[in-house]
C-alpha positions in Angstrom: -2.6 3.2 23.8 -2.7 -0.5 23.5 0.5 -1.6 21.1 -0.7 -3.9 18.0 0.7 -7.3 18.0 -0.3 -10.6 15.5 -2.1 -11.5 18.2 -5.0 -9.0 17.3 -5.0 -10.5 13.7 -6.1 -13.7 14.6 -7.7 -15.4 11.4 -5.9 -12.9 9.3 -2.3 -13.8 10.6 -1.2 -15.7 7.7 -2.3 -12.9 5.1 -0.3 -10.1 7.5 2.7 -12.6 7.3 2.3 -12.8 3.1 2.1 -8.9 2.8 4.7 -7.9 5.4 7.3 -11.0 3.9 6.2 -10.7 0.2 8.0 -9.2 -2.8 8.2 -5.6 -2.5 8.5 -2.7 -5.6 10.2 0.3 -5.5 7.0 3.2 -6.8 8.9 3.8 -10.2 7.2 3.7 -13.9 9.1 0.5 -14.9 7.7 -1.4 -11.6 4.3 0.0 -11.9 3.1 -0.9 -15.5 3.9 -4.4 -14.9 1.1 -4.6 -12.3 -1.3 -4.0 -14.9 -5.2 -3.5 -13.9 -5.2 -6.5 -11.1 -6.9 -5.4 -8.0 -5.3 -6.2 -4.4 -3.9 -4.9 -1.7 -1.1 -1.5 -1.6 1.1 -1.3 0.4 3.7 1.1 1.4 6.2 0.9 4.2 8.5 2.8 6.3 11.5 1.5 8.4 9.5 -2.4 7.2 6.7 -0.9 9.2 3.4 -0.3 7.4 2.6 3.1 6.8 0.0 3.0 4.1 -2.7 0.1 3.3 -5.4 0.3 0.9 -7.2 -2.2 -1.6 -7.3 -0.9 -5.3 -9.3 -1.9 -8.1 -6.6 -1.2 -10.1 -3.1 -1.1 -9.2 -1.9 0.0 -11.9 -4.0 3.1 -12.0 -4.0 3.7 -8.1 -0.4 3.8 -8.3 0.6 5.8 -11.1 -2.1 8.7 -9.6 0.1 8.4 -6.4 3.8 8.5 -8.3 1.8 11.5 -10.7 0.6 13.1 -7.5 -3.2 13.4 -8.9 -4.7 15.1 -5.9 -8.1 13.0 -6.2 -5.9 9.8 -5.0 -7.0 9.1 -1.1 -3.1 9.3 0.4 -1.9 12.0 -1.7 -5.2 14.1 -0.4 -3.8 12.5 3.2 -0.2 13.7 2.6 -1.6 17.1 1.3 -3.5 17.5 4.7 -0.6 17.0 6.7 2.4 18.0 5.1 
């Protein structure tokens, strides 16, 4: 299997860089309000290695489904699968 580099983002290398380098929040009630019903991009990493990527509608909403584990959220449905 072919390992991803930047390389592979090519137009979209800037945008990885802002996600990957931008501020992160911990997924608890006092950092997820303040998000508010914005769409844009979630993301969730592991060891500062994404492990989760999705655009939301609402942030707000899409996160406190994941912190409330509402099983009709597309990662918790994901985690369910394979845990």
């Amino acid at each position: 299997m072919n390992q991803f580099t930047e390389s592979h983002l090519k137009g979209w290398k800037k945008d990885y860089k802002d996600l990957i380098q931008g501020k992160r929040l911990r997924l608890i009630n006092e950092d997820i309000w303040m998000l508010g019903k914005t769409k844009g991009v979630i993301c969730f990493f592991s060891d500062d290695e994404i492990a989760y990527i999705c655009l939301s509608k609402s942030i707000f909403q899409t996160l406190s489904d994941i912190s409330s584990i509402k099983k009709n959220n597309e990662l918790i449905k994901l985690i369910l699968k394979y845990d």
